[in-house]
C-alpha positions as CSV (number, residue, x, y, z in Angstrom):
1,X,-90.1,58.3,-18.6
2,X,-89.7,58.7,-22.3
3,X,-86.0,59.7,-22.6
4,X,-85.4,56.2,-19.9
5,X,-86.8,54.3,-22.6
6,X,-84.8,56.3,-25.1
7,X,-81.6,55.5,-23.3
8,X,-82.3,52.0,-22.5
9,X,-83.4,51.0,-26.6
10,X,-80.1,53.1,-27.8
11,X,-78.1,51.4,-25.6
12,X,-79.5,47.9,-26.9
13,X,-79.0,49.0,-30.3
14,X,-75.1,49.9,-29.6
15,X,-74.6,46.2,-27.9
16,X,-76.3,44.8,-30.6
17,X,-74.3,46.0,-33.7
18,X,-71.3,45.5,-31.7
19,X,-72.2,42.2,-31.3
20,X,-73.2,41.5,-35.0
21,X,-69.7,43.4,-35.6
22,X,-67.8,40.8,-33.4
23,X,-69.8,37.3,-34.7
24,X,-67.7,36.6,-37.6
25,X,-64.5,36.8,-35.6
26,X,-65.2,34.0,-33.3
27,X,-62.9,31.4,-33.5
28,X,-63.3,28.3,-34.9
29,X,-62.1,26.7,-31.6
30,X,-65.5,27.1,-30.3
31,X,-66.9,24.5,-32.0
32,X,-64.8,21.3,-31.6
33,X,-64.3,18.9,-34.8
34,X,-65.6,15.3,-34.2
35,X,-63.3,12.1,-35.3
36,X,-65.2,9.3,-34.7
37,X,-63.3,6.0,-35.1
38,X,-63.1,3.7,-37.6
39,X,-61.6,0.5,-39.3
40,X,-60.9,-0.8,-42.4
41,X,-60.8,-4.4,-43.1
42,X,-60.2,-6.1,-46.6
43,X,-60.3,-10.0,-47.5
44,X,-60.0,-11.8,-50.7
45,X,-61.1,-15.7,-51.6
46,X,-60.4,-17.3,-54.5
47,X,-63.1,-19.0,-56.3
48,X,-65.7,-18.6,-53.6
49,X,-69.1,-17.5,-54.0
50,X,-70.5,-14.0,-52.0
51,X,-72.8,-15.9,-49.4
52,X,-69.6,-18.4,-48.7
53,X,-67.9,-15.0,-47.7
54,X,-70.5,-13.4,-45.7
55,X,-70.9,-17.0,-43.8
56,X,-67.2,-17.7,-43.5
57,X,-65.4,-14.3,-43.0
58,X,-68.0,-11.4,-42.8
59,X,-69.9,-12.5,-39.8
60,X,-67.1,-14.2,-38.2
61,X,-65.1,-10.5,-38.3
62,X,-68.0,-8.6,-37.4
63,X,-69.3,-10.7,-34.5
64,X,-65.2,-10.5,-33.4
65,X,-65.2,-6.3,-33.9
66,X,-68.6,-5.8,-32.0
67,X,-70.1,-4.8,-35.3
């Protein structure tokens, strides 16, 4: 009974420092990079104050993008 248990906890100690041996080599393909999309979107009006913007352009381009 004793040496099955012997076996059985040096065989889970050889697995896991092979394992802790292999973990730094995984490959970065395993965890997927995220791109998420975006949009840049720049406007200029002369002489106009910033609440005549956000009325006039701002909310009319983000009502248009789905913003």
């Amino acid at each position: 009974m004793k040496k099955e248990i012997f076996k059985i906890l040096i065989v889970f100690l050889i697995l896991s420092f092979l394992g802790f041996l292999t973990f730094p080599k995984l490959s970065v393909r395993l965890n997927p990079s995220e791109s998420l999309p975006s949009i840049s979107v720049s406007y200029s009006w002369a002489n106009s104050s910033p609440y005549a913007l956000e009325r006039e352009v701002t909310n009319i381009l983000e009502g248009g993008l789905g913003i």
